[in-house]
C-alpha positions in Angstrom: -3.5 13.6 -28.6 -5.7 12.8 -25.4 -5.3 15.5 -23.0 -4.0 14.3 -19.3 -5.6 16.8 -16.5 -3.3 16.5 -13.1 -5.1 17.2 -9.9 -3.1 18.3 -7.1 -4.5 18.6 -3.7 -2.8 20.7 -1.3 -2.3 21.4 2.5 0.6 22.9 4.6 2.8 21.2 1.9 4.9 24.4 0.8 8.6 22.8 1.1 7.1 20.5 -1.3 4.6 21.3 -3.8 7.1 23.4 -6.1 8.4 19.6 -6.9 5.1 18.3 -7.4 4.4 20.9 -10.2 7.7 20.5 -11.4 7.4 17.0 -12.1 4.3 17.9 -13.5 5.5 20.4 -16.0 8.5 18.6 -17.1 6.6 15.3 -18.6 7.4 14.0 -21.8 4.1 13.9 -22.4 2.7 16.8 -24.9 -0.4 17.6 -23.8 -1.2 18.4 -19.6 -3.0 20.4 -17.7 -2.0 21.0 -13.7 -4.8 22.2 -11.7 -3.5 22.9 -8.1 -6.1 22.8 -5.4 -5.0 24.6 -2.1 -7.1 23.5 0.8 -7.0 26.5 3.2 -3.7 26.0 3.6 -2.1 29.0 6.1 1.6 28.3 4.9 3.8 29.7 2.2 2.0 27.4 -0.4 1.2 30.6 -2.0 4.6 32.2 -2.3 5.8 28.6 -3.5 3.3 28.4 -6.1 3.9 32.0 -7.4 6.5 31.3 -10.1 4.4 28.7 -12.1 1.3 30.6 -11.7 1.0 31.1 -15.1 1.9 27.3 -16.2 -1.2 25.9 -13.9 -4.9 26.3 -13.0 -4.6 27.6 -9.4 -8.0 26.9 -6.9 -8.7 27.7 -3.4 -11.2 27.0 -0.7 -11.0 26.9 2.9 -10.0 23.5 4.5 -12.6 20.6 3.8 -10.1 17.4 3.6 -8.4 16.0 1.1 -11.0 13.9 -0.6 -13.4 17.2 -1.2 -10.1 19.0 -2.3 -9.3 16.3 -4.9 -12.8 16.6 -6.1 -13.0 20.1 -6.3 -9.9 19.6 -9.0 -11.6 16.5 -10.6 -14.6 19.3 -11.5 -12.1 21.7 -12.6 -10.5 19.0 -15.4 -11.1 19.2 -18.8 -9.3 16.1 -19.8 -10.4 12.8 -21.2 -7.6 11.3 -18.7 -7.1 12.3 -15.4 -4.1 12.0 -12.7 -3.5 12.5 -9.6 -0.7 13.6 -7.6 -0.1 14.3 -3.8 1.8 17.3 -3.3 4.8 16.4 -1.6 4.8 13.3 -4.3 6.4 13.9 -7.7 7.0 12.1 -10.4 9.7 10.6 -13.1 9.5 12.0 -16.3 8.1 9.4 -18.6 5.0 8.3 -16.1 2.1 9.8 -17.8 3.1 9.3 -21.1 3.7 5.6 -20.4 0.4 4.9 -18.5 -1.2 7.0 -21.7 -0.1 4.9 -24.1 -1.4 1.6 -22.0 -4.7 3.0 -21.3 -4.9 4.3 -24.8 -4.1 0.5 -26.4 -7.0 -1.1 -23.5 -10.7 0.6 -23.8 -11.2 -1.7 -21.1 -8.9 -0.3 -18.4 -10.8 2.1 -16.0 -7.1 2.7 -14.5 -3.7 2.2 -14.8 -1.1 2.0 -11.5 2.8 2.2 -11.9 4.8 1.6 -9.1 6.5 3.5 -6.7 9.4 4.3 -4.5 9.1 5.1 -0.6 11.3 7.8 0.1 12.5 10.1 2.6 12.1 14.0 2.9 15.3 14.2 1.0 14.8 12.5 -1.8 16.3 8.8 -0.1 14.5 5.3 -1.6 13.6 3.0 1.1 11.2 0.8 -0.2 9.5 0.0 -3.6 6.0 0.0 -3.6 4.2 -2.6 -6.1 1.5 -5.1 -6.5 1.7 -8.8 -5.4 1.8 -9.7 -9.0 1.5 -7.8 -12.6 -0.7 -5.3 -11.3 -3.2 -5.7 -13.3 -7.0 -6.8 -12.2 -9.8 -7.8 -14.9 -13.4 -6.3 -14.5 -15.6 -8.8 -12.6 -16.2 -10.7 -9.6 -12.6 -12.3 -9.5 -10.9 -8.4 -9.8 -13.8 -7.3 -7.3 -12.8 -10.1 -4.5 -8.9 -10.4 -4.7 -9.2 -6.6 -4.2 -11.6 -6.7 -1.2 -9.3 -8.9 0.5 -6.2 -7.2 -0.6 -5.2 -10.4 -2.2 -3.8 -7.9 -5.2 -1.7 -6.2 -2.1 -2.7 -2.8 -0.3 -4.0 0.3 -2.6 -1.0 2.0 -4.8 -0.5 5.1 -3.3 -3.2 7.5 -5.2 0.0 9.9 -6.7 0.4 6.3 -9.3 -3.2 6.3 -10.6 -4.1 7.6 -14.0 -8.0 7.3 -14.4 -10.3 7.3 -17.5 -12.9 10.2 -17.4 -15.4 8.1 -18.4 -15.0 5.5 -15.7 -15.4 8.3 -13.1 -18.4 9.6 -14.5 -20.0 6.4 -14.2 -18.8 5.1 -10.6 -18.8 8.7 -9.0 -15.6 11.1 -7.4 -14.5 10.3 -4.0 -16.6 9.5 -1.2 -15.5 12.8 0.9 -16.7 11.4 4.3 -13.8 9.1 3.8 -10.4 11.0 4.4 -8.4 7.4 4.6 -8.8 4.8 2.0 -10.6 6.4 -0.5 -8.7 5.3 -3.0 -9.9 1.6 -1.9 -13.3 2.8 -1.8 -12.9 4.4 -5.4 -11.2 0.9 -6.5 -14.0 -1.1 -5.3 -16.9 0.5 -6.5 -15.3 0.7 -10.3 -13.7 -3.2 -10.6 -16.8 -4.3 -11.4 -16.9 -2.7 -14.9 -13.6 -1.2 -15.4 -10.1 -3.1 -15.4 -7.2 -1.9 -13.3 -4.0 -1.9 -15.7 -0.1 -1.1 -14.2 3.1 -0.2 -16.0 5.7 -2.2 -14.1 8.3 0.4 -13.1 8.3 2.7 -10.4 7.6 6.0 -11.7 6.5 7.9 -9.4 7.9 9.0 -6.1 6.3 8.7 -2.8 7.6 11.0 0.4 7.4 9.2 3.5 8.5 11.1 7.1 9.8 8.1 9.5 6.1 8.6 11.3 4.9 5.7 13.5 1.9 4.3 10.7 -0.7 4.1 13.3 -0.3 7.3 15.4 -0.6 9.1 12.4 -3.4 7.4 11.2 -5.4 7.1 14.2 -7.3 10.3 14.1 -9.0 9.3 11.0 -10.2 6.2 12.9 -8.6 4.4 9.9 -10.2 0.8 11.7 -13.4 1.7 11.1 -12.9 3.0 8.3 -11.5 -0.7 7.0 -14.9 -2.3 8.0 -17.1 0.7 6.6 -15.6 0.4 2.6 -15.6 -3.3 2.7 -19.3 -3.1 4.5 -20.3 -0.6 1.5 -18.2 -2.3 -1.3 -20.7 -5.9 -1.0 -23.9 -3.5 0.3 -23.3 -2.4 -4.2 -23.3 -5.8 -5.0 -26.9 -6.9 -6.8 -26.6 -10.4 -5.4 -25.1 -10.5 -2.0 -26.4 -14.0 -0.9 -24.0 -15.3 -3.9 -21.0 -13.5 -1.8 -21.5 -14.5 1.3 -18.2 -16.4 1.8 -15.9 -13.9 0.0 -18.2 -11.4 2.2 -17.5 -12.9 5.8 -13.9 -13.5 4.6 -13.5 -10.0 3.0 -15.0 -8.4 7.1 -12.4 -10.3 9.0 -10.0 -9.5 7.2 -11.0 -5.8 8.1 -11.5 -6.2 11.1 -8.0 -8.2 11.7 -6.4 -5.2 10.3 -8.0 -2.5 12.6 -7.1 -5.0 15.8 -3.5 -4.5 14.9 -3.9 -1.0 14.8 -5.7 -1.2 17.8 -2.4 -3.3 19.1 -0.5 -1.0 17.9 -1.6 2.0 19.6 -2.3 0.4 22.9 -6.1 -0.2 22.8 -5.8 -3.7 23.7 -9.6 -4.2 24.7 -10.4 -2.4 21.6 -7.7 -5.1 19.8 -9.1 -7.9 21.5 -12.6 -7.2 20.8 -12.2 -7.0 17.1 -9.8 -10.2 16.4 -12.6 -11.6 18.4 -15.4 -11.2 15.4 -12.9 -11.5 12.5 -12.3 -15.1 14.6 -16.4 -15.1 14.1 -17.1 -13.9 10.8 -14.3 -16.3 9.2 -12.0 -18.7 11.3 -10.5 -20.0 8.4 -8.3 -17.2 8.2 -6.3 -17.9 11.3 -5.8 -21.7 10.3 -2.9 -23.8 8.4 1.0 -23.1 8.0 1.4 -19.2 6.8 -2.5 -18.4 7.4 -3.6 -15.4 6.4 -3.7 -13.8 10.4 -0.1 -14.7 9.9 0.7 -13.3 6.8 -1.0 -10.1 7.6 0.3 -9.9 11.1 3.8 -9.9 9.4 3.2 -7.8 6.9 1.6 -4.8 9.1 4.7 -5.6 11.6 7.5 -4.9 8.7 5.7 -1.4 7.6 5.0 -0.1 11.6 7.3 2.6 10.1 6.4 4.7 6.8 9.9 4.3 5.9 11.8 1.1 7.3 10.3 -0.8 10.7 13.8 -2.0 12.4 13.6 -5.8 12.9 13.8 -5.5 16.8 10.6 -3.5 17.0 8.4 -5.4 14.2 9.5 -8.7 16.2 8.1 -6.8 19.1 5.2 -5.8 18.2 4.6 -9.4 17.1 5.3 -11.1 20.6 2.8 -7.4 21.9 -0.2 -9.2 19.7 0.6 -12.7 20.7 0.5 -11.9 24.6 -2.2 -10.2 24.8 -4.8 -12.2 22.4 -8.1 -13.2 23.2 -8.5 -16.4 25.8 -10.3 -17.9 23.0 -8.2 -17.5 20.7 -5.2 -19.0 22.8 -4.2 -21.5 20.7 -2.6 -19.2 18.1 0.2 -19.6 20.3 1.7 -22.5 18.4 1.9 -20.0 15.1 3.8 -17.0 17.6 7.3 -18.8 15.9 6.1 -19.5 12.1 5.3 -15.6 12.4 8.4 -14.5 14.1 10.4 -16.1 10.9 8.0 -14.4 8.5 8.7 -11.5 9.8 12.5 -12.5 9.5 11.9 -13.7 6.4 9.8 -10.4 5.2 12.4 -8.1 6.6 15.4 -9.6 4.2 13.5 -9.5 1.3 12.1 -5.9 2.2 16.7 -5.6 2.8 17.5 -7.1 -0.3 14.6 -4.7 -2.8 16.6 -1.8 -1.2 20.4 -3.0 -1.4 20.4 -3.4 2.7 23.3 -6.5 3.1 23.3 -6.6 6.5 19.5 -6.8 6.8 19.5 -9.6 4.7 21.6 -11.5 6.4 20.1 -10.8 9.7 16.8 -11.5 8.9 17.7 -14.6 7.1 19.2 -16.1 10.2 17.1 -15.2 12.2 14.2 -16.9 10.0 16.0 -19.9 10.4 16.7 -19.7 14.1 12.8 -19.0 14.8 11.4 -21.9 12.0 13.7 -24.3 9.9 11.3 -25.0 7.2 12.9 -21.8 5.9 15.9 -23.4 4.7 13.7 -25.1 2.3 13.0 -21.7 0.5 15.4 -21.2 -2.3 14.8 -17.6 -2.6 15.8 -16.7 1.2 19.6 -18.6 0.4 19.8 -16.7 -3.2 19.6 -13.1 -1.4 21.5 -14.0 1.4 24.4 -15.6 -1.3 23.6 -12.0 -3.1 24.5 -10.5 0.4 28.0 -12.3 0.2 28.9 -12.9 -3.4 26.9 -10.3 -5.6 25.9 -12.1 -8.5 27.9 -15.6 -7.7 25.2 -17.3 -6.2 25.1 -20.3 -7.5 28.7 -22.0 -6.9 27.7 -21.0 -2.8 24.5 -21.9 -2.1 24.9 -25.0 -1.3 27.8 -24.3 1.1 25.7 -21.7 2.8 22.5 -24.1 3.0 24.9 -26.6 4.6 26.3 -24.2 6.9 22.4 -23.6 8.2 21.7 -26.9 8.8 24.7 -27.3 10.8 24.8 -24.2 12.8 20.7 -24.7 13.6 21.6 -28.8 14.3 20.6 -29.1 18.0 23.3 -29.7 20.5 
């Protein structure tokens, strides 16, 4: 039986870390090791820890950040797989013994995900956390550049990953001058040889703490930090002339993403000075119905929040970015309604994953009051029938599609 080593970094997380171990110890899976690395932490982490100190590998060193904590645990392992898990994460039960069994049946697979829920300090889901698709990425240039651009959907939360020793040995730890996507970085430099695999089920468990995203990600200058890994992630490449495209695509992207943090925490200059050069490196991106500056702009509006963004201020912060773009850029003006509905449109869905009628049916009419090509999309009028009739959606949707098109019928 290949044995699973868990790394779990910790710092200031007392009230939770007991959890984490727990969830650790109680795996149906026969054969772990839990290796808990405290990271100078001043709290009662200790105390906490006390009762299972003779169920794990205990480490400490003074405070260095999370990435040299996780690495100082990776050294510790002695096992031919290798999990991690944050410490006021935990996990279901079957996870590791699950994602064994898939990594075991693929020599292939560098790492396997699962999903995840979002949830609250007590123990609340808000949100499930998965892939755009299956979750899975081949080796190669394809895996390499729908992860670049995020295409496959942001990085799992690192508590999902189990990793394959040898892939780890070969690509490197983490890059411990990165305290804030290193898990991307880590992604990005192993795609190109090892395959990403993903049990579909949320199995492990996520703690989120209502914080505004940005504010408490600004201090580790998280928008650079964007532009640095993708920079790196093509510097590793052997041909980079062959890439240029995907390159220039892959860098506004970045840089599209730190403006709205910028946005977001008021550095408007900052904001405009950015969208500016992802406008540079790749205008494509902010052209056609549902570009991607849309897409992304409504996606990064509907998760302002760790836990759930209320429509009201994700519509806000939409109009914020629109009014204050770059003169050159004015004439994304005509998209500021086609976003507004995604955003709509986003925030039902986002309702709907976490049984939330009434956000539903909010943000399904007010999709259709800021773009009617909405009530084209048969998805949107099976949730919001959901929202009415539970599973009877099909004897209503038509009465409901009619009601739209009246209601919305100018007057």
């Amino acid at each position: 039986m290949v044995k699973v080593s868990v790394v779990i970094p910790t710092y200031n997380a007392g009230p939770y870390v007991w959890q984490a171990v727990e969830s650790v110890l109680a795996q149906t899976y026969p054969n772990v090791e839990c290796i808990v690395v405290d990271d100078g932490s001043t709290d009662n982490t200790d105390t906490r820890l006390a009762p299972y100190i003779d169920q794990i590998v205990y480490v400490h060193q003074e405070n260095k950040g999370r990435s040299a904590a996780r690495n100082a645990g990776l050294r510790q392992a002695d096992g031919d797989y290798i999990a991690l898990l944050d410490a006021d994460d935990y996990w279901a039960p079957e996870k590791l013994a699950r994602q064994a069994a898939l990594m075991k049946s693929n020599e292939g697979l560098g790492f396997v995900a699962c999903w995840a829920y979002a949830v609250t300090v007590d123990g609340k889901a808000v949100r499930l956390l998965r892939t755009n698709d299956d979750g899975c990425l081949a080796p190669g240039l394809e895996g390499f550049a729908r992860l670049v651009t995020l295409e496959f959907g942001l990085p799992a939360p690192l508590s999902t990953l189990l990793i394959r020793r040898s892939c780890l040995e070969e690509v490197g730890l983490f890059d411990e001058s990165i305290n804030t996507a290193e898990e991307w970085d880590l992604l990005l430099r192993a795609i190109p040889r090892w395959g990403i695999g993903c049990v579909g089920d949320a199995l492990a468990f996520n703690r989120r703490y209502g914080y505004l995203t940005p504010n408490k990600v600004a201090p580790r200058r998280r928008p650079d930090k964007y532009i640095e890994v993708v920079t790196r992630a093509f510097e590793r490449l052997p041909d980079r002339m062959r890439y240029a495209v995907l390159g220039r695509r892959a860098l506004a992207l970045a840089y599209l993403r730190g403006a709205l943090y910028d946005y977001a925490t008021e550095k408007t200059s900052s904001a405009q000075d950015r969208i500016t050069r992802a406008w540079e490196y790749y205008s494509d991106l902010f052209l056609g119905a549902q570009s991607e500056y849309q897409r992304t702009l409504a996606d990064f509006a509907i998760t302002l929040y760790d836990t759930v963004t209320p429509l009201e201020v994700a519509l806000q912060f939409v109009r914020q970015v629109y009014d204050h773009l770059p003169r050159r850029l004015a004439d994304l003006e005509a998209s500021r309604r086609q976003t507004l509905a995604l955003v709509c449109a986003a925030h039902a869905f986002d309702g709907h994953q976490r049984g939330d009628v009434l956000a539903v049916r909010q943000g399904v009419w007010r999709a259709l009051y800021y773009d009617r090509k909405w009530l084209r999309n048969r998805g949107l009028f099976s949730i919001l029938a959901q929202s009415w009739l539970g599973s009877q959606t099909t004897t209503c949707l038509r009465h409901l599609r009619d009601r739209a098109v009246h209601e919305l019928r100018p007057r």
